[in-house]
N, C-alpha and C positions, 0 to 999 in steps of 0.2 A: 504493500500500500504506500503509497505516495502524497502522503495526507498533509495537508496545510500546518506549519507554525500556528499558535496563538495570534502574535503578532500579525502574522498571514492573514488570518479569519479575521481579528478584527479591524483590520484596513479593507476587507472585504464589506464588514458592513455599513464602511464610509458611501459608498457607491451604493450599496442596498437601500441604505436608510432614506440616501437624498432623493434615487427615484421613486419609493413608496409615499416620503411625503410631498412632495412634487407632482401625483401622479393625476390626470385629469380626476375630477368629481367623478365623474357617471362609470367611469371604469373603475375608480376606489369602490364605492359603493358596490358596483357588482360582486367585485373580489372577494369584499367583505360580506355578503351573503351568503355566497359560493362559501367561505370560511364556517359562518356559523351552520349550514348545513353539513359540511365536511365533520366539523368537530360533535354535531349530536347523530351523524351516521356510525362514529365510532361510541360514543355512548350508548346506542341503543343497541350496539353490537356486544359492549362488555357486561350489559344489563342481561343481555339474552344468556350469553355463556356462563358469566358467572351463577345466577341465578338459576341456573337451568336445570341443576341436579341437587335440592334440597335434600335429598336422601344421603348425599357421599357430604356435601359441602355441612351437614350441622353436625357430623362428627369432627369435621375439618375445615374449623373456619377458615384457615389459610388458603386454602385451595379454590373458594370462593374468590379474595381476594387478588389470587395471582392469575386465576382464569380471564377475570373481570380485565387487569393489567393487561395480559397478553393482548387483547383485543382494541382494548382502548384508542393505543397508538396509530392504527389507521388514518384517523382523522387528523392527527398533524404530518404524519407522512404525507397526506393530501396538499395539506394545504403549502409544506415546505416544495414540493415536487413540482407543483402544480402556479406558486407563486402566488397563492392566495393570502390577505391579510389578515390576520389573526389581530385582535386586539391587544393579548395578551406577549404574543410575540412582538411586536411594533414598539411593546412598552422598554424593550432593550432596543431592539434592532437599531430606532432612531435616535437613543443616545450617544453614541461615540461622536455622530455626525452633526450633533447640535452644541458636544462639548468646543470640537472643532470648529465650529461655527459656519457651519457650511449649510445650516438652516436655523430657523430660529425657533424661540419656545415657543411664539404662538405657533408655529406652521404644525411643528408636535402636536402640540395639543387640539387644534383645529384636525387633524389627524386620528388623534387615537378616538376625538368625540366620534368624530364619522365613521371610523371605521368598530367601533362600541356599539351604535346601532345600526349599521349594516349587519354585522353576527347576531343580536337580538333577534331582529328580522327573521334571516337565515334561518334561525336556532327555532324560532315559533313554528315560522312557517313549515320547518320541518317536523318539526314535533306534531305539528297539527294533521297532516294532510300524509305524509307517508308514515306515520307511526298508531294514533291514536284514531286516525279515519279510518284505516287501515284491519285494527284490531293486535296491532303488536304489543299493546300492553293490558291489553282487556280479559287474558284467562291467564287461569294460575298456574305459577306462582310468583306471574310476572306484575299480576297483577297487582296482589298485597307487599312485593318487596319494593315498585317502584312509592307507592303508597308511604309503607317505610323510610325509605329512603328519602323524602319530599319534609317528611314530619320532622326525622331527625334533624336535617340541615339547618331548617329553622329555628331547631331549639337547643344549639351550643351556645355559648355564651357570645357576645359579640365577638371579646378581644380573641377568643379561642378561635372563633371565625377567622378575621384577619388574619393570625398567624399561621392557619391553614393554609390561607390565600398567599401569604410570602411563602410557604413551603413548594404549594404547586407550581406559580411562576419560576422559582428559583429553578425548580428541574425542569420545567419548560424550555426556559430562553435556554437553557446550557445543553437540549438537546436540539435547538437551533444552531449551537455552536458547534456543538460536535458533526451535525448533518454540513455544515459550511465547509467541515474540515473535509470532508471526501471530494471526490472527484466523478464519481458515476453512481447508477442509481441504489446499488448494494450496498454502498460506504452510507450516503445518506440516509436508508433505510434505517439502518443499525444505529448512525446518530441518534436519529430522533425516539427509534425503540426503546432500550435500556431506560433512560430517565424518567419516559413519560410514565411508563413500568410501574418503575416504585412509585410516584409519586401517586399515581390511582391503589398502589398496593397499601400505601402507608396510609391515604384517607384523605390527603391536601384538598383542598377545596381549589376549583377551578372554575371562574364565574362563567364564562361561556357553557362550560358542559354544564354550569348550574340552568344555566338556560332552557336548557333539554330536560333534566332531569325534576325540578322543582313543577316547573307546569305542569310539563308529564304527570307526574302524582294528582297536580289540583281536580284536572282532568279526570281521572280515574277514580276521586272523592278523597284525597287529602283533605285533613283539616288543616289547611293552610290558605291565608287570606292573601292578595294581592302586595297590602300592604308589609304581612310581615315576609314573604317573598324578599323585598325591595329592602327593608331595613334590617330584617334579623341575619340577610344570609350577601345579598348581593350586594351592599354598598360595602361593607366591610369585608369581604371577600375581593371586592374590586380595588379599593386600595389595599391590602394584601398584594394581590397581581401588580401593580405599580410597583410597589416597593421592591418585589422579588425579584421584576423584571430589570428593571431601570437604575434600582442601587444594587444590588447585590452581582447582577449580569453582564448590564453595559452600562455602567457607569466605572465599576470594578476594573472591569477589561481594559477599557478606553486610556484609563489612568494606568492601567500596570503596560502596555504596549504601544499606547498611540504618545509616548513625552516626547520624541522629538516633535 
């Protein structure tokens, strides 16, 4: 393997960063829908597997969890393969390039808002119409675990929310980094695999697949309201992802590779 330097990757995402936030409206937007259906196609995939054999998995929680993992990671394979905008990935990519000043905060932030609710979008409208129109979560035991899983989100504590949300991002953007470091489509697979892995294996909270995954349940008859949706899980969860992505990723990076 002939894999990228650190340094290599993150002078790669000087160029990445500037044409994602540069990149016309109407074609961000696409991307970013294209993104949040990418990211709840591999949700409803790790949902299916994992869940799928209550009988092996409640002797063996873990195998619940690592099933669930394996599958996960499609949907950023997608969206890194494919050049789609991830919100939560943007939340690094675009920093090296702003440290640099080769854009500025607001272009950033004018960025991650749009490309935030293009994956909402994405993330519903998928949920909506190929998963729950559908009936992929309507018999059991997909049913009462998506249910589950809807209830519990909403009811960790906030700060325990947030630091989930820096857990997920953290191995997010760093399997952005590592997929940068390849050169063909096997290297970047594997990038993006491993991380995203643990991080659905360990429990990180991840706002866009919360997207997928909290509605999903409302839909299906969680006791969960719009509102604690938005405040108990996804606004702390979503600064979470900033923090994970942006200081911990490439802010981190920027500074230890980009000083000259």
């Amino acid at each position: 393997m002939n894999l990228r330097t650190p340094e290599e990757i993150t002078r790669c995402t000087l160029e990445i960063g500037k044409n994602k936030a540069l990149r016309p409206t109407k074609e961000l937007i696409i991307q970013s829908i294209l993104a949040g259906c990418y990211i709840t196609f591999g949700g409803i995939l790790s949902l299916t597997a994992g869940y799928g054999f209550p009988e092996v998995t409640a002797a063996n929680p873990g195998m619940q969890k690592l099933l669930s993992g394996m599958l996960f990671p499609i949907g950023l394979i997608l969206v890194v393969v494919l050049g789609a905008d991830l919100f939560t990935g943007n939340n690094a990519l675009l920093v090296p390039a702003c440290m640099k000043r080769h854009i500025g905060v607001g272009t950033v932030l004018k960025n991650w808002t749009l490309v935030y609710l293009g994956n909402f979008i994405g993330a519903i409208a998928f949920t909506y119409f190929m998963i729950y129109a559908v009936g992929l979560t309507s018999a059991e035991p997909y049913q009462s675990s998506i249910i589950k899983i809807a209830q519990a989100k909403v009811s960790m504590p906030w700060f325990t929310a947030m630091l989930k949300g820096i857990g997920a991002n953290w191995c997010v953007c760093l399997a952005i980094w590592l997929a940068l470091a390849g050169h063909n489509l096997s290297e970047k697979v594997i990038g993006c695999f491993l991380p995203v892995m643990a991080f659905v294996i360990l429990g990180y909270e991840h706002s866009i697949a919360n997207m997928f995954f909290i509605p999903a349940g409302m839909l299906e008859g969680a006791q969960v309201s719009v509102g604690e949706f938005v405040s108990a899980n996804l606004i702390p969860v979503t600064i979470g992802n900033i923090l994970g992505g942006a200081l911990f990723v490439g802010s981190v990076q920027a500074y230890l590779h980009l000083k000259k």
